[in-house]
NUMAR-608856 format. One record per residue: residue in one letter; x, y, z of N, C-alpha, C in turn. Coordinates in steps of 0.001 Angstrom, whole numbers, plus 500000, padded with zeros to 6 digits. Last residue first. Layout:
N
aXYZXYZXYZ ...
This chain:
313
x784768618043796939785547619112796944784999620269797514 x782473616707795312782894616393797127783828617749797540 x782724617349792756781948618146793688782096617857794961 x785454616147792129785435617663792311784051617787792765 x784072613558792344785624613669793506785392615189793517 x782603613416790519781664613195791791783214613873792704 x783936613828788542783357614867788579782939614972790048 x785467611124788101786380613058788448785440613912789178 x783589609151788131784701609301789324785474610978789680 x782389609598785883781654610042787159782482610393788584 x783873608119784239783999609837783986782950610312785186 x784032606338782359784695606350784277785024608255784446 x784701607272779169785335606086780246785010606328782030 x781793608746779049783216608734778790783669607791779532 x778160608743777648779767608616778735781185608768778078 x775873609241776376776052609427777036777217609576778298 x776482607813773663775972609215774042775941609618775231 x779501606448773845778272606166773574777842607697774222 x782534605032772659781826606305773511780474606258772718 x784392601863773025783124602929771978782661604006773259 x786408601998775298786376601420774011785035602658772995 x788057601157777985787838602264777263787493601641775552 x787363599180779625786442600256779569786705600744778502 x789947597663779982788593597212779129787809598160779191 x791215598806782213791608599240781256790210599127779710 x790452598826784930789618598892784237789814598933782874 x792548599928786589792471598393786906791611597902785579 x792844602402786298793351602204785791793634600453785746 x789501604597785288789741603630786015791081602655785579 x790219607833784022790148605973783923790461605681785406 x790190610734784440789338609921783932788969608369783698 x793022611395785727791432610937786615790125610497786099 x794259611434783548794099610998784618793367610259785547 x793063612639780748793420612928782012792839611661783049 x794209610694777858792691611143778258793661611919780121 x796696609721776672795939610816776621794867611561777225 x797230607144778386798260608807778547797849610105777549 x794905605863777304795147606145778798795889607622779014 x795747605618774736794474605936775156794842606638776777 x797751604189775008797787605100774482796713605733775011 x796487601654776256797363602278776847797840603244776193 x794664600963773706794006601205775269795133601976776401 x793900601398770609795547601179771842794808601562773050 x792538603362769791792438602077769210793518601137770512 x794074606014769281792835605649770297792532604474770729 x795507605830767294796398605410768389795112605498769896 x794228605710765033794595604501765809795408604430766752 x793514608834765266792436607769765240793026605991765797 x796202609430764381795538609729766187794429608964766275 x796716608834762415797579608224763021796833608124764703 x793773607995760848794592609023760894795542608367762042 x790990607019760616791400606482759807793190607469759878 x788744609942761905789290608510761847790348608251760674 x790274612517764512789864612280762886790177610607762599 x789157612570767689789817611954766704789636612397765075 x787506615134769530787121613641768593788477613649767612 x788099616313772657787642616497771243787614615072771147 x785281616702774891786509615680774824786344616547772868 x783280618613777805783758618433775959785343617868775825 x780655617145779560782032617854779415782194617310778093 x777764619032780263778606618370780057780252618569779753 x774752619873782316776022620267782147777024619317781161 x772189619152783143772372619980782036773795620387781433 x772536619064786402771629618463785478771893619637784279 x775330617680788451774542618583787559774204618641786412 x776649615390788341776335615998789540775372617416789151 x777076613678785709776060613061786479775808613895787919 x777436615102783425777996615890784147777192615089784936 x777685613123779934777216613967780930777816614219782552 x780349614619776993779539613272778286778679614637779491 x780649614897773599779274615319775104779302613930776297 x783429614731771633782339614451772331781800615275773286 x783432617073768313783418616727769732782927615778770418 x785086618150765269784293616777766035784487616929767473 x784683621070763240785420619969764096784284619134764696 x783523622505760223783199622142761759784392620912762659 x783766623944758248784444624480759021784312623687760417 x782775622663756392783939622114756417784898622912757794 x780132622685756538780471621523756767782272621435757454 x779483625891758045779785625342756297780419623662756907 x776604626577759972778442627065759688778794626218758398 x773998628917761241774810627974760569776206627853760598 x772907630226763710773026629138763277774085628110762680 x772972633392764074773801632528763308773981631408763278 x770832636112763874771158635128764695772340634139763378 x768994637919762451770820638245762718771356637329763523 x766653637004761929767544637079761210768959636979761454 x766229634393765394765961635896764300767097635765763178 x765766632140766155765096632161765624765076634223765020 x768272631463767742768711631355766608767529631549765521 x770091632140770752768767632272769992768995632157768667 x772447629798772661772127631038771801770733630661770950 x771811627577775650771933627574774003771597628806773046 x771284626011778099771851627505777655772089627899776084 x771555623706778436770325624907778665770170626171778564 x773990622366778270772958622357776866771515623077777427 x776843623841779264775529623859779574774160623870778156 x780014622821779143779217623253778223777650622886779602 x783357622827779986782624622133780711781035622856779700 x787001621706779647785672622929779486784428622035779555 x789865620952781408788156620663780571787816621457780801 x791547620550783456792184620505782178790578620300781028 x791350620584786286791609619010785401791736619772783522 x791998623059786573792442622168787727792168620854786345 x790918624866784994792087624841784954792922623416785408 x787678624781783331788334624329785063789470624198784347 x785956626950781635786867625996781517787227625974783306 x782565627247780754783962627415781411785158626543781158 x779309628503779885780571627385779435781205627754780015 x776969629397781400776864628691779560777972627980779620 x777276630149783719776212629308783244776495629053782099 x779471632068783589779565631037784688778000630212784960 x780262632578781158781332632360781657780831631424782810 x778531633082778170778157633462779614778851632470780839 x779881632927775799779928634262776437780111634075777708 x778810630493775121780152630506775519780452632193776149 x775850628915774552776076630401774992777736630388775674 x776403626711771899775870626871773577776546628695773868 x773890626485769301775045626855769835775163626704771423 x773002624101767275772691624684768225773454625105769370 x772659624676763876773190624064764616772380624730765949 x772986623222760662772447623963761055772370623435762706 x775868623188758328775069622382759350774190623524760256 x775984622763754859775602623872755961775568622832756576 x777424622491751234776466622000752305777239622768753948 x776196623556748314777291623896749395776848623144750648 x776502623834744619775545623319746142776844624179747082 x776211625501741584776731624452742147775850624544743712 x774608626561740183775427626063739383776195625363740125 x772007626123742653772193626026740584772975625774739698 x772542626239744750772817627412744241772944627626742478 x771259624381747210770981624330745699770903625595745259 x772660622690749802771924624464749393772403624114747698 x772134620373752186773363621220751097772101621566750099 x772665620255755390771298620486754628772395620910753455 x771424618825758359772488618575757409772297619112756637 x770209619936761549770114619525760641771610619627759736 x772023620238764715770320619589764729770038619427762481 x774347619042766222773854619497765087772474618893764637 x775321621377768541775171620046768243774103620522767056 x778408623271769990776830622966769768776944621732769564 x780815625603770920780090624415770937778686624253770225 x783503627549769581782037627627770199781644625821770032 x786075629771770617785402628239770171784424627967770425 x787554632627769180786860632024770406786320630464769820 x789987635266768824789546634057768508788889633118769585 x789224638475769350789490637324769547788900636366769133 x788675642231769372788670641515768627789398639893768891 x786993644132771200787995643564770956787870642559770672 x785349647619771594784940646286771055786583645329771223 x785270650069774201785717649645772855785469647810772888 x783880650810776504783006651000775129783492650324773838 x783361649227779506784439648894778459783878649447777250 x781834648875781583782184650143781231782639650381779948 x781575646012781423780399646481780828780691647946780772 x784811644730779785783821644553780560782942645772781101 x785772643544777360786581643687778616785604643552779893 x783390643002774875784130644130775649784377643416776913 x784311641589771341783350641534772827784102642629773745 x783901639427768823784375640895769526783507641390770483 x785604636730767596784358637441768102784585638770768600 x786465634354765138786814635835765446785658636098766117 x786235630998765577785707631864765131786660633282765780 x785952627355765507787050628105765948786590629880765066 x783723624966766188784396625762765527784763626646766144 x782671621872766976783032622465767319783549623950766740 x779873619453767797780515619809766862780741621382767313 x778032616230767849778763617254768587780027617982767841 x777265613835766714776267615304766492777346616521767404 x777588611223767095779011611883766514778191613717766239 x778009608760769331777942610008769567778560610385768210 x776632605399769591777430606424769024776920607458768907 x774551603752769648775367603337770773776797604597770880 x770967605014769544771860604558768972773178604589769991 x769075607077770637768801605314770508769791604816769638 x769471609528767951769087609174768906768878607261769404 x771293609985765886771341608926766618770909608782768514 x769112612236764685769696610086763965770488609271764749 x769025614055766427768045613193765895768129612234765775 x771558615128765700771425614597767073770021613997767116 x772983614434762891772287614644763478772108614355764722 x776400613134762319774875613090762638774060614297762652 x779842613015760820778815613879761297777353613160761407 x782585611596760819781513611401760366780695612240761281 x785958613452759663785276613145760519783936612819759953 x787492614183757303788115613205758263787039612802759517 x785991616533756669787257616636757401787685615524758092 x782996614645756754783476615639756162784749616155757344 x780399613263755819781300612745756401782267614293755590 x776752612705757153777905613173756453779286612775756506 x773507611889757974774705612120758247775618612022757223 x771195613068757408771047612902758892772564612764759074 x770159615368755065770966614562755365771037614028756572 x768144617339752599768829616969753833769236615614754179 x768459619547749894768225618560750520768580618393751825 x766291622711750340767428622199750382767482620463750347 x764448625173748675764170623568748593766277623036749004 x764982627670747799764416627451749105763621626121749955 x768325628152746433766742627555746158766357627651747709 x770504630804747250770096629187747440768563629300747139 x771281633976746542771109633146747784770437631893747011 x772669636338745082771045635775744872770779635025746793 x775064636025746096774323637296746223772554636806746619 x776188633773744857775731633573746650775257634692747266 x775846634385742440774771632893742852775125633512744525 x777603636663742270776001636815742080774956635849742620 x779791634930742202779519636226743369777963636427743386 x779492633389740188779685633057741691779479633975742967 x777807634938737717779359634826738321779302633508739654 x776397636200735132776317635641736378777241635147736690 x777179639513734222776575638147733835777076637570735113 x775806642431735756776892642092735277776465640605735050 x773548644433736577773951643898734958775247643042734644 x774109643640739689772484644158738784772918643508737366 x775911644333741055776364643138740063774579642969739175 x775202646334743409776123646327742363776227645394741302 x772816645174744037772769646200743549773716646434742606 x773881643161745582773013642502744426772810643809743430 x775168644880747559775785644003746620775283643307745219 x773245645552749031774259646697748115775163646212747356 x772184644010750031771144644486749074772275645062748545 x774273642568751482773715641691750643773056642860749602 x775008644793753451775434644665752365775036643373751345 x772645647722753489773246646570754142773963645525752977 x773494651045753129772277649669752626773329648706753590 x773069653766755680773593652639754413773045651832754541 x770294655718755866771372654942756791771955654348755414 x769225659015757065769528658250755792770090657014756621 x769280661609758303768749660943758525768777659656757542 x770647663914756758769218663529756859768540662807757229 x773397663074758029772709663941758669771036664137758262 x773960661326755755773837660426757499773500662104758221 x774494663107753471773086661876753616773077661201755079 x776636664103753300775598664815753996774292663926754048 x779320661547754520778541662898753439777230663537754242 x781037659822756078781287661497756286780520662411754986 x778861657856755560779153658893757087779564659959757092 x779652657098753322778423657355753730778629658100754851 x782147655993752843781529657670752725780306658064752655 x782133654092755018782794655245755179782338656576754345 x780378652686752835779760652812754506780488653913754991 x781970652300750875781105652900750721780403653000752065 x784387650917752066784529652108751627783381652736751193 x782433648574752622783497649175753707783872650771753157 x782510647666749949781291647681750707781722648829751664 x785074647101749143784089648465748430782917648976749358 x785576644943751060786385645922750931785905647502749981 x783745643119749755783724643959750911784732644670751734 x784640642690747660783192643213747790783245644068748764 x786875640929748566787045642271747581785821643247747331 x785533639050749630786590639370750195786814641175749211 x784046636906748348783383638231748626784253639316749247 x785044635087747752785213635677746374784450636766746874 x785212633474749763786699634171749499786504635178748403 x782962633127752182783547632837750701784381633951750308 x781448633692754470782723632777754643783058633067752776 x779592635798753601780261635808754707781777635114754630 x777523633331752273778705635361751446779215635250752220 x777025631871754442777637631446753127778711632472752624 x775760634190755897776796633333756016777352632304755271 x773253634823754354774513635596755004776109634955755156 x772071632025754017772931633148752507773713634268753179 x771638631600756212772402630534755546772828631751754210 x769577633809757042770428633728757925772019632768757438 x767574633753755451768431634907755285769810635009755899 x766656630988755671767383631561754493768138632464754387 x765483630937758055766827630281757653767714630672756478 x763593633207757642764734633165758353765620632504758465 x761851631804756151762446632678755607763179633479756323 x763252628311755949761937629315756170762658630530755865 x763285625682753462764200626639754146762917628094754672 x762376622236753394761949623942752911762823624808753823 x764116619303752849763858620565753792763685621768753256 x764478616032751746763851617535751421763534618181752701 x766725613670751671765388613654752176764986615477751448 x769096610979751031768522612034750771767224612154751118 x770521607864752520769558609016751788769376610157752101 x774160608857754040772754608008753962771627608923752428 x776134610262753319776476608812753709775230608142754331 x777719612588751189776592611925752769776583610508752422 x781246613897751874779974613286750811779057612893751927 x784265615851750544783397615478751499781817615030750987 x787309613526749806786259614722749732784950614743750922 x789706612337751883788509612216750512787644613456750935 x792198613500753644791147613545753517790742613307752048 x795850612333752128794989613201752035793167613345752775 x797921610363751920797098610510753478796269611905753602 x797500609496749949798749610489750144798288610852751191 x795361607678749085796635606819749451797685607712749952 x793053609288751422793183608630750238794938608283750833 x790562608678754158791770609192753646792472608732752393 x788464607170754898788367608772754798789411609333754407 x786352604587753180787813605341753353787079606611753651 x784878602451755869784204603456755144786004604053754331 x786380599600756987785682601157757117785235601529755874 x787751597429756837786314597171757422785370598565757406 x790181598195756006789649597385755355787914597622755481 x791855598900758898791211600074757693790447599176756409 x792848596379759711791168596789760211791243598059759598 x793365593696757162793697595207758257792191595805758302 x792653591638757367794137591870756901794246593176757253 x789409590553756603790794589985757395791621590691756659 x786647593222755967787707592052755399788656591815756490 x784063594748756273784660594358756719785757593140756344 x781078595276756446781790595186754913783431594880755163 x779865596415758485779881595292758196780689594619756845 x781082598467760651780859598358759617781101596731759004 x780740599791763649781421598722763285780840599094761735 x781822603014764256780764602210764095781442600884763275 x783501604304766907783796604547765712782793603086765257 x784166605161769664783177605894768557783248605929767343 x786776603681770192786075605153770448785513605905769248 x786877601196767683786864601721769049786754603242769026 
């Protein structure tokens, strides 16, 4: 139940039997692995620049890089080279610069950056959760391409505002490819994604206070065809969302999180009256209890009833 695919392999004696495992015996998450064939994706030469940024970016072993990096940008400014007109290197080149002669490390493979042959995947399974493509299940009865992360952004107060400020923000998308990066001595796998514009407060995303939901516009979706754009994020950083649609406006949906399966909250979904005193309110029909079962791409339990009641409003 809720969105969770029957599996035919299935035994009598407990319904964790019939799954896939996502949790080992210390109620640990299993690693993370794909869960169909393998296919090939050429990386263009903006995906590339854009997946090796952000790879370095998230990895812990660049953490001390860029702390030199940082101190060399500072004395770049206060020398006499930012009055000729000069700028600092950026830091991928000033990094490959530095580790020039040193033997090859980990720091160097995510300097270099990834083969430009990735494999790809339509779906995954990673943090307790199964990942798609929004491709693979197209025509299918299950949602699982919706996907969430939790990020530092820095943004101004507002448009007088010169200073930057620094917050944790959540961004939406859906995941248009799977792709794990052939760094030689080892991989990494990426989702390559499609963000929704969360900035733009009263077309891209909101939250309504009154029922308790944020509400996403898939027409609104950040640019992702330049370098400095950001696409990607690392498998492991992504959470699970659903997408129902907004049947009073075209393009809009609302965001439910997703369960981790096989987890105490995964079966307490499974429970139709559990179910109930989680979801809000006004989302079930409460004569209807049989509704609530698989979320399909398109709905949520009786989820026309809130929305149609708040636009009558």
């Amino acid at each position: 139940m809720y969105c969770m695919e029957h599996m035919p392999n299935g035994s009598k004696g407990s319904h964790k039997r019939g799954k896939d495992r996502y949790i080992d015996d210390d109620g640990e998450f299993v690693s993370e692995k794909p869960l169909n064939k393998k296919g090939v994706h050429t990386l263009t030469n903006v995906q590339y620049e854009q997946v090796r940024k952000w790879v370095l970016q998230c990895s812990k072993v660049a953490i001390p890089w860029r702390k030199k990096y940082q101190a060399y940008v500072n004395g770049f400014k206060s020398s006499s080279r930012k009055r000729k007109g000069n700028s600092p290197m950026s830091f991928i080149p000033w990094l490959r610069q530095q580790l020039e002669n040193s033997e090859m490390s980990v720091i160097k493979r995510l300097a270099d950056g990834p083969h430009f042959q990735a494999t790809s995947y339509n779906s995954y399974q990673a943090s307790g959760y199964v990942f798609s493509t929004a491709e693979w299940e197209i025509n299918k009865t299950t949602q699982n391409s919706g996907v969430k992360m939790n990020a530092m952004t820095s943004f101004r107060s507002s448009a007088k505002d010169r200073n930057l400020v620094d917050e944790e923000a959540t961004y939406y998308g859906v995941i248009r490819q799977i792709l794990e990066l052939n760094y030689f001595d080892f991989t990494q796998t990426v989702f390559y994604c499609d963000w929704v514009r969360i900035e733009d407060k009263a077309n891209g995303c909101y939250f309504d206070p009154d029922i308790n939901l944020v509400f996403v516009n898939f027409s609104k979706f950040r640019r992702s065809s330049k370098f400095e754009d950001e696409p990607f994020i690392l498998a492991s950083q992504a959470s699970q969302v659903f997408y129902c649609k907004d049947p009073t406006r075209s393009d809009w949906n609302v965001v439910l999180d997703a369960p981790k399966r096989l987890t105490r909250d995964m079966d307490a979904y499974e429970d139709p009256l559990t179910f109930e005193s989680r979801v809000p309110r006004e989302f079930l029909h409460t004569s209807h209890l049989e509704d609530v079962g698989e979320i399909g791409a398109d709905c949520v339990p009786n989820n026309s009833r809130i929305l149609k009641k708040k636009n009558d409003e």
